[in-house]
N, C-alpha and C positions, 0 to 999 in steps of 0.2 A: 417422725411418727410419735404419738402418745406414748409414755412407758406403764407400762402397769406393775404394781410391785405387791407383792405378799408382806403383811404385815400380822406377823403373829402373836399374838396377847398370854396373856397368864393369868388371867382374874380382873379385880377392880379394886384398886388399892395398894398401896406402899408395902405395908408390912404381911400382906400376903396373896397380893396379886401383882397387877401391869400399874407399875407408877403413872398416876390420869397425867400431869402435867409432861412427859415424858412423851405419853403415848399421842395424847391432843396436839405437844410440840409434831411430831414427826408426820399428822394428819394434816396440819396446817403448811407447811412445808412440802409435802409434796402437793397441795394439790395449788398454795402457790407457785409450784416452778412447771405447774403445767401436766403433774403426773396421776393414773389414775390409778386406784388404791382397794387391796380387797383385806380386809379384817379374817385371820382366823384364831382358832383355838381346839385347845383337845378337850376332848369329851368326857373328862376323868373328874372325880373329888377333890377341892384342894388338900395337901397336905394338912394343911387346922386351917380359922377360922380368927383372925382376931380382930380384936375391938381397938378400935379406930382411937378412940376418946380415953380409953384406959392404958392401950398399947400390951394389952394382955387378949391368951387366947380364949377365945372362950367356947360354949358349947356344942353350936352349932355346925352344920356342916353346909358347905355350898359344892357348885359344880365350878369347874376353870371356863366352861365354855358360855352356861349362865350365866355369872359374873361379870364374864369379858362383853358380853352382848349389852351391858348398862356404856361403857366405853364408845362401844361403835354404834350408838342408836339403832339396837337389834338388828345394824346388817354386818351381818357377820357369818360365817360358816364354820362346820366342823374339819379339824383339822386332815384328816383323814381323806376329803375330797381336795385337798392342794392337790394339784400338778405343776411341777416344775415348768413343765415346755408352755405353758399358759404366762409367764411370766416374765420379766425383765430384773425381776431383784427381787431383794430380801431382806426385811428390816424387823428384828426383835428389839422392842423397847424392854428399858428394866423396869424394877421394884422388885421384891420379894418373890413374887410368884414364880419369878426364873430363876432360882434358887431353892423354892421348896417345892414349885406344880409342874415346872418343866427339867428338872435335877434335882439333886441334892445333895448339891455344894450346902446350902444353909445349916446341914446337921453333916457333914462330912467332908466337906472343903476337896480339896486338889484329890482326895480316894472320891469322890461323887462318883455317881450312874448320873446320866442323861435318860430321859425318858425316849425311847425305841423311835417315834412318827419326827419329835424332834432332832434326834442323831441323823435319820434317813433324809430330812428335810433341806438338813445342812448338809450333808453330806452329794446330798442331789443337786444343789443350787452350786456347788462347789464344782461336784463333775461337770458340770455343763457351763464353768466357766463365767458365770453371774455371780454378778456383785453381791455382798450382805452386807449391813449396815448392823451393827449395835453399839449400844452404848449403857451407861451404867453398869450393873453386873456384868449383862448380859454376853460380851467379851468372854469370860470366862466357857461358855459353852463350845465358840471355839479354840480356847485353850483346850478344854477335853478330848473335842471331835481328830483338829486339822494338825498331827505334833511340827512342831517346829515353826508354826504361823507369830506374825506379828502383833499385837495388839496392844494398848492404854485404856488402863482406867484410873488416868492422870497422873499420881504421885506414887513412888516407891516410899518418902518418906512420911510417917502418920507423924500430924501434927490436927490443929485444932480446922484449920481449912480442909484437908482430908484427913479425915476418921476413920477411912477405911485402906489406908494403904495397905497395911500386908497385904490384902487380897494380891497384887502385884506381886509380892514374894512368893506366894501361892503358885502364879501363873510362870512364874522363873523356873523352880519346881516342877514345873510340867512339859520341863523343854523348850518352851518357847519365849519371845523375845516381848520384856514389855517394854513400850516408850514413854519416858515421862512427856506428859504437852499437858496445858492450859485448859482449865474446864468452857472456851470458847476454841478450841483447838481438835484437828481430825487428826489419825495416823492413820496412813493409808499402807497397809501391804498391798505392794501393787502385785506381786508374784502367788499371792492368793487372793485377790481383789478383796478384801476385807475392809472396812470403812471402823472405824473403833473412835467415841468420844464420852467421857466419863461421866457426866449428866449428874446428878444428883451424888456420885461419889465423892459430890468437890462441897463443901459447904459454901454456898456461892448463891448471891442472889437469883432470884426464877428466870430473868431477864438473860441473862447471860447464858443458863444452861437452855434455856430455849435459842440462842445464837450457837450455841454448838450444838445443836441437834440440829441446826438448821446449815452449817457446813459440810456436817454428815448427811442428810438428803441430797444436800446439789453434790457431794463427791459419791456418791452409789447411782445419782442419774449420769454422772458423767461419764461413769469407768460402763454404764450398761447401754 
């Protein structure tokens, strides 16, 4: 049978929304292994707004779910109409947005709040024993939600290939277990089906972190 999987966004863009290359990886991926795919997002303001070109915030204000709708060629819904039981799995892409529109880890790290539709989301695909995939940040979300769960977002040591390891120190922190692996590399908790690969945390050609979003796909179709 077909699998259908919930894939939920954060905006449109890196530094503060759904990382495109990230999110376009994990569209490509499922719908070559055959799976079919529903885009959501919450209905809320992003946390700011920045400029792409400058990498600075600037004035304006957008919506997470407008935003996210340039990603998914406006099909997309509001996050609020998810139901789990319609579903086979669970896949949040990173960038920023899952850090400031769906948490905020990005101004508070390991003390963050997760946003309430996101908690319940994971927490729902969790009870019911379906798979979730994430990568980049977004790992960290289940560091907040599931204590004691496993997850990678690749290296515990910061060096110039990853820039962002402490984050891993962070999630050590939180109780739970990270694993170092490879930015073409999955770690699977098999005991919370959880699917974790690092994606853009690795300073790593685009090629490669599209091969490891694309391990992560086939290991969330396979465990669902």
């Amino acid at each position: 049978m077909t699998k259908t999987v919930a894939v939920i966004l954060s905006g449109c863009g890196v530094y503060d929304g759904s990382e495109i290359h990230e999110t376009s990886a994990v569209f490509v991926h499922l719908s070559r292994d055959g799976a079919q795919y529903v885009a959501f997002a919450p209905n809320i303001d992003q946390m700011h707004v920045v400029d792409h070109v400058k990498g600075q915030p600037s004035e304006e204000k957008r919506n997470v779910l407008t935003e996210s709708a340039r990603i998914a060629r406006g099909n997309i819904k509001d996050l609020k109409d998810l139901k789990v039981s319609e579903f086979d799995a669970l896949i949040i892409p990173g960038g920023f947005g899952v850090a400031k529109n769906l948490s905020s880890w990005a101004v508070k790290g390991k003390d963050c709040s997760v946003i309430k539709p996101i908690e319940e989301t994971i927490k729902g695909f969790h009870a019911a024993k379906k798979p979730i995939g994430l990568c980049c940040i977004s790992p960290v979300l289940a560091a907040k939600i599931l204590p004691g769960c496993e997850v990678t977002v690749g290296s515990d040591t910061e060096c110039e290939k990853w820039p962002y390891a402490k984050t891993a120190g962070d999630i050590k922190e939180l109780g739970c277990k990270h694993v170092n692996k490879q930015v073409n590399e999955v770690h699977i908790d098999v005991k919370n089906k959880l699917v974790t690969t690092s994606a853009f945390m690795c300073n790593s050609p685009i090629h490669e972190i599209f091969d490891g979003i694309g391990e992560m796909v086939k290991a969330v179709l396979k465990l669902s």
